[in-house]
N, CA, C and O atoms as a printed pandas DataFrame, in Angstrom:
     atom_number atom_name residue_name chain_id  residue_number  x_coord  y_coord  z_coord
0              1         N          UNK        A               1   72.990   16.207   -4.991
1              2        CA          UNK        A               1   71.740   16.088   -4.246
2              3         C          UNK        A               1   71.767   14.820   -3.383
3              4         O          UNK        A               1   72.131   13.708   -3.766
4              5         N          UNK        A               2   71.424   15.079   -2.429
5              6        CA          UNK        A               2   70.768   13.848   -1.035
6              7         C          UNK        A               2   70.154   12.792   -1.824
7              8         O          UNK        A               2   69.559   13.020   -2.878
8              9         N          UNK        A               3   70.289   11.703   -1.342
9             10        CA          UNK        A               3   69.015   10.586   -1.578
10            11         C          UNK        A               3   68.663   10.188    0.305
11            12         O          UNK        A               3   69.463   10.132    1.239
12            13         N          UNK        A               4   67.452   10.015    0.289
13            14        CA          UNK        A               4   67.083   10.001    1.732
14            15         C          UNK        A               4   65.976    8.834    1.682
15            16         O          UNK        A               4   64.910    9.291    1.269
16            17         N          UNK        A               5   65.913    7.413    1.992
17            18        CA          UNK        A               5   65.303    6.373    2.101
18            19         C          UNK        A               5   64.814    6.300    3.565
19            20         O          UNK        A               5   65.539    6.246    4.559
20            21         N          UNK        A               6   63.471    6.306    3.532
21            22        CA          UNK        A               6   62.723    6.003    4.334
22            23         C          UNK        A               6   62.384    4.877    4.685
23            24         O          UNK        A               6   61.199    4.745    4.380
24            25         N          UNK        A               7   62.922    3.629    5.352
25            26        CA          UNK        A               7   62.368    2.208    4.903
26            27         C          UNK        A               7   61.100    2.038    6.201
27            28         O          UNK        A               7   61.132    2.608    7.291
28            29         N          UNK        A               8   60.389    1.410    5.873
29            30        CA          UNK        A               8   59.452    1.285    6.348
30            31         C          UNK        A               8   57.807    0.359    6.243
31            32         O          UNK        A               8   57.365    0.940    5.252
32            33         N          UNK        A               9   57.001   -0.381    6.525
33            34        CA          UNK        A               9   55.548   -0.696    5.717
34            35         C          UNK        A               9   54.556    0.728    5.300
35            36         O          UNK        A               9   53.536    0.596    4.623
36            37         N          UNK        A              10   54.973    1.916    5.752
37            38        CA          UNK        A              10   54.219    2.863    5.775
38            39         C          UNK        A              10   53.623    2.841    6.639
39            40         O          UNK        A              10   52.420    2.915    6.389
40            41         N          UNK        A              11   54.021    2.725    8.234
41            42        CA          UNK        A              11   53.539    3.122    9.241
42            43         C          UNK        A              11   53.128    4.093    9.479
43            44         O          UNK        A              11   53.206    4.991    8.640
44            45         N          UNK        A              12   52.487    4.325   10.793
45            46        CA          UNK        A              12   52.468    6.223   11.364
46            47         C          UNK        A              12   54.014    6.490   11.535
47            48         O          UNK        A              12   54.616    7.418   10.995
48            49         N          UNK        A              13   54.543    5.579   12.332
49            50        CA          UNK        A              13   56.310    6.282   12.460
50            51         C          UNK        A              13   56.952    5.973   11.120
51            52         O          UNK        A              13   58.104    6.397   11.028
52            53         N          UNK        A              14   56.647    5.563   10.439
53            54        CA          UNK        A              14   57.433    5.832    8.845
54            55         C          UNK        A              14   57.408    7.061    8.578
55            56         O          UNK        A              14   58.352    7.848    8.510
56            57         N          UNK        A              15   55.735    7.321    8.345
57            58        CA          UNK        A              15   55.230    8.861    7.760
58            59         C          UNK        A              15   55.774    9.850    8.962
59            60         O          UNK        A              15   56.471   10.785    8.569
60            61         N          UNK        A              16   55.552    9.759   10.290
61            62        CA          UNK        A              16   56.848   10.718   10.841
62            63         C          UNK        A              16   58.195   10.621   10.973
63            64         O          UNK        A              16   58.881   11.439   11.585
64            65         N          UNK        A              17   58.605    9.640   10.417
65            66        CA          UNK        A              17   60.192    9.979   10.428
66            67         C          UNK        A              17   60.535   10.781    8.483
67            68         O          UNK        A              17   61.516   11.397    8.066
68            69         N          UNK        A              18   59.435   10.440    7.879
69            70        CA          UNK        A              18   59.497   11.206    7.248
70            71         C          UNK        A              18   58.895   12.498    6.887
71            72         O          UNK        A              18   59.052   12.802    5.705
72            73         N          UNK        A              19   58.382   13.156    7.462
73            74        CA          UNK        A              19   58.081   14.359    8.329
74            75         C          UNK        A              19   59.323   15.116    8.374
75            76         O          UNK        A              19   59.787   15.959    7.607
76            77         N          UNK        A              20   59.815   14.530    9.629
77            78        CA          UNK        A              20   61.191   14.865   10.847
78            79         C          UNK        A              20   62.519   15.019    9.665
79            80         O          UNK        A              20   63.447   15.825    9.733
80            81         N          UNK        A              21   62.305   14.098    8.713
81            82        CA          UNK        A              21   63.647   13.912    7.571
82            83         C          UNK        A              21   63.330   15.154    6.762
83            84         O          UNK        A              21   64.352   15.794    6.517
84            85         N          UNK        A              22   62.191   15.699    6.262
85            86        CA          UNK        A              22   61.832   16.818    5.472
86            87         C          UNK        A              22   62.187   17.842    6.151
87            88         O          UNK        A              22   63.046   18.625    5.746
88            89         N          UNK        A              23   61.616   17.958    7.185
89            90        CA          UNK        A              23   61.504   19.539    7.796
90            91         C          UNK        A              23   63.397   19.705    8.205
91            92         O          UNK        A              23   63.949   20.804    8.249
92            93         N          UNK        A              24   64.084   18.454    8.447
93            94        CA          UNK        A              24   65.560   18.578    8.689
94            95         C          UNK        A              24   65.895   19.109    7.189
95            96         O          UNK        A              24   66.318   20.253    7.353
96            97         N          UNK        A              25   65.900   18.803    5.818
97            98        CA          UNK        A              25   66.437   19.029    5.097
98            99         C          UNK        A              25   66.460   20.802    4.404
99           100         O          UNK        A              25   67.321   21.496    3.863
100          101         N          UNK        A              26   64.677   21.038    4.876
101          102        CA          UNK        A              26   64.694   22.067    4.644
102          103         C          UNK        A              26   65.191   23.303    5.155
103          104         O          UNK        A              26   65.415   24.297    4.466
104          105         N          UNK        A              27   65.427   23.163    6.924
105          106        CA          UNK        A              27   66.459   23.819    7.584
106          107         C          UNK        A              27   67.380   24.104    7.278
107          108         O          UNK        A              27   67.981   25.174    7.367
108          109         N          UNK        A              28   67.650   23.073    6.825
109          110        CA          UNK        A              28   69.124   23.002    6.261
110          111         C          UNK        A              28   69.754   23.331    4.884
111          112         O          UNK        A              28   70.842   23.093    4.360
112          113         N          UNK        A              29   68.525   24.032    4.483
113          114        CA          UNK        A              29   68.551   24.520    3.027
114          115         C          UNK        A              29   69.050   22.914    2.283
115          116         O          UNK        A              29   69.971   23.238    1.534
116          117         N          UNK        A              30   68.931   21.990    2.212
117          118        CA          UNK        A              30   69.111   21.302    1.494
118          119         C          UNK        A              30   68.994   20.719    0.358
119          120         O          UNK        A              30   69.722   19.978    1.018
120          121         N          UNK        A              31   68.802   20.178   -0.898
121          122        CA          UNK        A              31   67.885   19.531   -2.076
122          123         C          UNK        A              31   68.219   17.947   -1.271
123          124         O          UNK        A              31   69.349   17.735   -0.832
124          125         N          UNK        A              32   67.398   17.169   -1.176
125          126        CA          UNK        A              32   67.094   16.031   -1.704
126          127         C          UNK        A              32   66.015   15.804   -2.186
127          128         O          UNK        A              32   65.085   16.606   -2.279
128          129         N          UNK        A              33   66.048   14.095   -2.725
129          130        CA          UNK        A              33   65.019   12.943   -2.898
130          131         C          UNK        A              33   64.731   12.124   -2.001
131          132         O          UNK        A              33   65.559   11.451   -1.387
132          133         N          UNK        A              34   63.294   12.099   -1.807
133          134        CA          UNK        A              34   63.131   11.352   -0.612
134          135         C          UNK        A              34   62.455   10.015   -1.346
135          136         O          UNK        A              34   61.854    9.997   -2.420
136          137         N          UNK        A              35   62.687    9.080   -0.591
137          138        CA          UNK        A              35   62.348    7.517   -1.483
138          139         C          UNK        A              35   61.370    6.612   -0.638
139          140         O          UNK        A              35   61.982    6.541    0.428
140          141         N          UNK        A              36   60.419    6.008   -0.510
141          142        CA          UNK        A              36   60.012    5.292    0.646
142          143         C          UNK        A              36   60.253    4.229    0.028
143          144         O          UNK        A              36   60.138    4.213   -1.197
144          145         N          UNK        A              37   60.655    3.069    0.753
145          146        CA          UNK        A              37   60.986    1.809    0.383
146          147         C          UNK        A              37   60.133    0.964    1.529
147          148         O          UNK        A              37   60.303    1.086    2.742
148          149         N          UNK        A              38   58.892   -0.184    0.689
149          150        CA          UNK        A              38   58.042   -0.487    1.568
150          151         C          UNK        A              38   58.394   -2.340    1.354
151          152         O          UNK        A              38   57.610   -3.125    1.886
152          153         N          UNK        A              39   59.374   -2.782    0.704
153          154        CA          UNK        A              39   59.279   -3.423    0.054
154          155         C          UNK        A              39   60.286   -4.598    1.025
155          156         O          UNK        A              39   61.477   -4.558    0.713
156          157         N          UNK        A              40   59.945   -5.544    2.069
157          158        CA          UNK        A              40   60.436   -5.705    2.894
158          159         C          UNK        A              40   61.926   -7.077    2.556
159          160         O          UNK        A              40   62.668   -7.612    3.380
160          161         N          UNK        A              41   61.867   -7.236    1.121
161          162        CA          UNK        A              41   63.053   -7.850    0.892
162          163         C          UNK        A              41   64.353   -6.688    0.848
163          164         O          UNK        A              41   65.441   -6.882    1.389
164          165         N          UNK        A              42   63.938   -5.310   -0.005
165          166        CA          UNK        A              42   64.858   -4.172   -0.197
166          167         C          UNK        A              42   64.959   -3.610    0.943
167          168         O          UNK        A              42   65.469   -2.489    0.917
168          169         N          UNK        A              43   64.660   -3.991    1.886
169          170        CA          UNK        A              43   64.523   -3.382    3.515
170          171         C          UNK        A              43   65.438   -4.276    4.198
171          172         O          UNK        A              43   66.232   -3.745    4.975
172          173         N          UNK        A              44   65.458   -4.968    4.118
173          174        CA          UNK        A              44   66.351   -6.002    4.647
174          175         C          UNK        A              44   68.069   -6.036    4.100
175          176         O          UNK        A              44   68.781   -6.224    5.086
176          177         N          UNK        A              45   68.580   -5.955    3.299
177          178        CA          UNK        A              45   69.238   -5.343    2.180
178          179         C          UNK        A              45   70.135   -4.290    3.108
179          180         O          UNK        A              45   71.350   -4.095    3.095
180          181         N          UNK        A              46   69.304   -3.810    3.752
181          182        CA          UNK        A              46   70.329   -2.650    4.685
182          183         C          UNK        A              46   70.571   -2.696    6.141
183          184         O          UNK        A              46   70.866   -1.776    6.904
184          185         N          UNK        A              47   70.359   -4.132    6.404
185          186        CA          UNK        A              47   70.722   -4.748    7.975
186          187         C          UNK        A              47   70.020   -3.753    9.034
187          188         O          UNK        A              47   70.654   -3.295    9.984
188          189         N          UNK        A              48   68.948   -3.516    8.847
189          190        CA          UNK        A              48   68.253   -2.983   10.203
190          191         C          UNK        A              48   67.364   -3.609   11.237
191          192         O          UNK        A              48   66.277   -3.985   10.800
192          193         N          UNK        A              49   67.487   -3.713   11.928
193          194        CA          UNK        A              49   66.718   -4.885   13.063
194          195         C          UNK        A              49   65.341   -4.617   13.185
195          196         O          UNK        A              49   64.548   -5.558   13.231
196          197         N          UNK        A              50   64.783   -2.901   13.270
197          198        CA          UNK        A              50   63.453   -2.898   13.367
198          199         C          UNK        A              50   63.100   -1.246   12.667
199          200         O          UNK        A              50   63.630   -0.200   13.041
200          201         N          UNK        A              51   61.964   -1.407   11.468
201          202        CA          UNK        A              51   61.547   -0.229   11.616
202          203         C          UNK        A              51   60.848    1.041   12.265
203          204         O          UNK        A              51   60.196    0.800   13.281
204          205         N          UNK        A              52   60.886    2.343   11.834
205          206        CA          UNK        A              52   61.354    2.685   10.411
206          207         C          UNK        A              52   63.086    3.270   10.627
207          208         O          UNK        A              52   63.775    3.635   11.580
208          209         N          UNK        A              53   63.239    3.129    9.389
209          210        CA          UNK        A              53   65.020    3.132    9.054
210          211         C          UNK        A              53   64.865    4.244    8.228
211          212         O          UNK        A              53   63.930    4.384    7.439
212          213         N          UNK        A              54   65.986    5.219    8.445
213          214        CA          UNK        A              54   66.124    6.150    7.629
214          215         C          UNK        A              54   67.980    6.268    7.246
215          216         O          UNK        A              54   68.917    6.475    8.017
216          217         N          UNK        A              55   67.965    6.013    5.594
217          218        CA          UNK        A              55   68.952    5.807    5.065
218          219         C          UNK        A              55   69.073    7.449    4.105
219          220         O          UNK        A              55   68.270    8.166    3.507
220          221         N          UNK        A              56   70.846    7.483    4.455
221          222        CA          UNK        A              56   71.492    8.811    3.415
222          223         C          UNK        A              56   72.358    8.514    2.672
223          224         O          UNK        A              56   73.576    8.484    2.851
224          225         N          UNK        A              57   71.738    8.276    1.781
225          226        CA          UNK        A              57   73.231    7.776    1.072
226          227         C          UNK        A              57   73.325    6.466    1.105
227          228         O          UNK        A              57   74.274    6.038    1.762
228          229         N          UNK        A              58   72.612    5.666    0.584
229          230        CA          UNK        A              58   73.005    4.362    1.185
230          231         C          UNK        A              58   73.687    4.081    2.415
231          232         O          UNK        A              58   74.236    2.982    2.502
232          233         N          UNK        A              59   73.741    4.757    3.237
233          234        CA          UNK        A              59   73.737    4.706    4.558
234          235         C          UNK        A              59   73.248    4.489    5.350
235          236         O          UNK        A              59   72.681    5.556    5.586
236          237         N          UNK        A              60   72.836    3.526    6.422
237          238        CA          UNK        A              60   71.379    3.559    7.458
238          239         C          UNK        A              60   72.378    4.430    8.383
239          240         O          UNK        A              60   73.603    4.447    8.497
240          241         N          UNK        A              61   71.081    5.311    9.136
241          242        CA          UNK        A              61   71.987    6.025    9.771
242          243         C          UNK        A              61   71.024    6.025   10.909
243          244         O          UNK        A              61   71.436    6.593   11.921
244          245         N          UNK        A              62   70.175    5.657   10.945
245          246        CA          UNK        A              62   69.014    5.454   12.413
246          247         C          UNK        A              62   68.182    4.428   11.691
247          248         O          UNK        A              62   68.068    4.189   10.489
248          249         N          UNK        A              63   67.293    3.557   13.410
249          250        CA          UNK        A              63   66.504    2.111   13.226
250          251         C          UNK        A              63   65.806    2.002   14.276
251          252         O          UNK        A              63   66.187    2.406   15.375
252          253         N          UNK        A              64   64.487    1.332   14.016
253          254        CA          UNK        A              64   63.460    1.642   15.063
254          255         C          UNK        A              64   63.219    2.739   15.926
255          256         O          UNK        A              64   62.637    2.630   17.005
256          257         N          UNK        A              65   63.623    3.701   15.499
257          258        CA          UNK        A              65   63.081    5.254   16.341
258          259         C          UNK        A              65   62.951    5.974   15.439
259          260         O          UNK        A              65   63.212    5.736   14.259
260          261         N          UNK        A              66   62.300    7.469   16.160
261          262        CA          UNK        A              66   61.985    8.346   15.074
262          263         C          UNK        A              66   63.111    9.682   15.382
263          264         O          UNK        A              66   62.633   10.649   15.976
264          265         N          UNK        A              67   64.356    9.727   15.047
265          266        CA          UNK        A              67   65.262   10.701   15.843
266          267         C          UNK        A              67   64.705   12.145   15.791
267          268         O          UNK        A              67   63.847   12.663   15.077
268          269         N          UNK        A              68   65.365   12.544   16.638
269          270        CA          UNK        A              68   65.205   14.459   16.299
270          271         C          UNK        A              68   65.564   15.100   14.980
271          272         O          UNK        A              68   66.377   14.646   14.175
272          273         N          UNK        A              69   64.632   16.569   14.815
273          274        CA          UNK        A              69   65.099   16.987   13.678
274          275         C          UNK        A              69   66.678   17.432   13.723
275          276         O          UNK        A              69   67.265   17.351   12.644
276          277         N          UNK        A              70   67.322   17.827   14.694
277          278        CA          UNK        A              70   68.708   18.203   14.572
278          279         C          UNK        A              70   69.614   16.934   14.377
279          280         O          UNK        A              70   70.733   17.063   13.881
280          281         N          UNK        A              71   68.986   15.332   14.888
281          282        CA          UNK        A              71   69.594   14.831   14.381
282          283         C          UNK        A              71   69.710   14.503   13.011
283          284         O          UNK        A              71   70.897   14.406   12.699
284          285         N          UNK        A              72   68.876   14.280   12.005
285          286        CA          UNK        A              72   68.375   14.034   10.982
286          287         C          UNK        A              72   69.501   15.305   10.425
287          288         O          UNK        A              72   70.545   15.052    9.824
288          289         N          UNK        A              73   69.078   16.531   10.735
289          290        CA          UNK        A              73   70.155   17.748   10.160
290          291         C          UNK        A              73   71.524   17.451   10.232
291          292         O          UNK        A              73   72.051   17.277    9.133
292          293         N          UNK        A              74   72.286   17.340   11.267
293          294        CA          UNK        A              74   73.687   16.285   11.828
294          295         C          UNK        A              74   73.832   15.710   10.039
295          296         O          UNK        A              74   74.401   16.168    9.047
296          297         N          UNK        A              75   72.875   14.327   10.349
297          298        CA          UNK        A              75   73.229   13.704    9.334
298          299         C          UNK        A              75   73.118   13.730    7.827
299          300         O          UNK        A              75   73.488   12.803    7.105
300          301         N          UNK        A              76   72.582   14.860    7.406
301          302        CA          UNK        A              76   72.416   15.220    6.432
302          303         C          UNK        A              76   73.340   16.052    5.716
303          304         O          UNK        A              76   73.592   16.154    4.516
304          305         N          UNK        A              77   73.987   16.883    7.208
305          306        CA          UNK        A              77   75.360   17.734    6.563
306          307         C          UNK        A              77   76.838   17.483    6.545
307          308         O          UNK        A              77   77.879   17.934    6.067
308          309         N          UNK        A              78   76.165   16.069    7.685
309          310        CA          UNK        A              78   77.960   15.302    7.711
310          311         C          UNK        A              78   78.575   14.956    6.444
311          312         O          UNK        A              78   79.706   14.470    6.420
C-alpha cells in the first residue's frame, strides 16, 4: 500500500491537493493512506521551499502547487 503525505498548515490548497491526490488514487484503482502532516518542524524534514507538498513514499514529489490529477496518477504508479 501507498503512503501519501500531504504537508501542509491545512490550507484551502492543502485540502485540494488533497482532493486531486484522492481522486488520482482512485483512478488508479489504488489502496493508499493518506497522512496530513501540519506540523511545520516534520514539514521541513522533507526540504520543500513552499507549501502544500505532496509526498509518496517518503518522497516529495511536488511543492507549492496543486498538480494535475494525471500528474498525481504518473506518480503514484511510477
Amino acid at each position: 500500500m501507498l503512503t501519501v503525505k500531504i504537508l501542509g498548515s491545512g490550507c484551502a490548497n492543502c485540502k485540494k491537493l488533497e482532493a486531486v491526490a484522492r481522486e488520482a488514487a482512485t483512478a488508479a484503482q489504488l489502496e493508499a493512506e493518506f497522512i496530513k502532516v501540519t506540523d511545520m518542524r516534520q514539514i521541513m524534514t522533507y526540504d520543500l521551499l513552499s507549501t502544500p507538498g505532496l509526498v509518496i513514499n517518503e518522497k516529495l514529489v511536488s511543492s507549492g502547487r496543486i498538480p494535475t490529477v494525471a500528474e498525481v496518477q504518473k506518480w503514484l504508479t511510477a
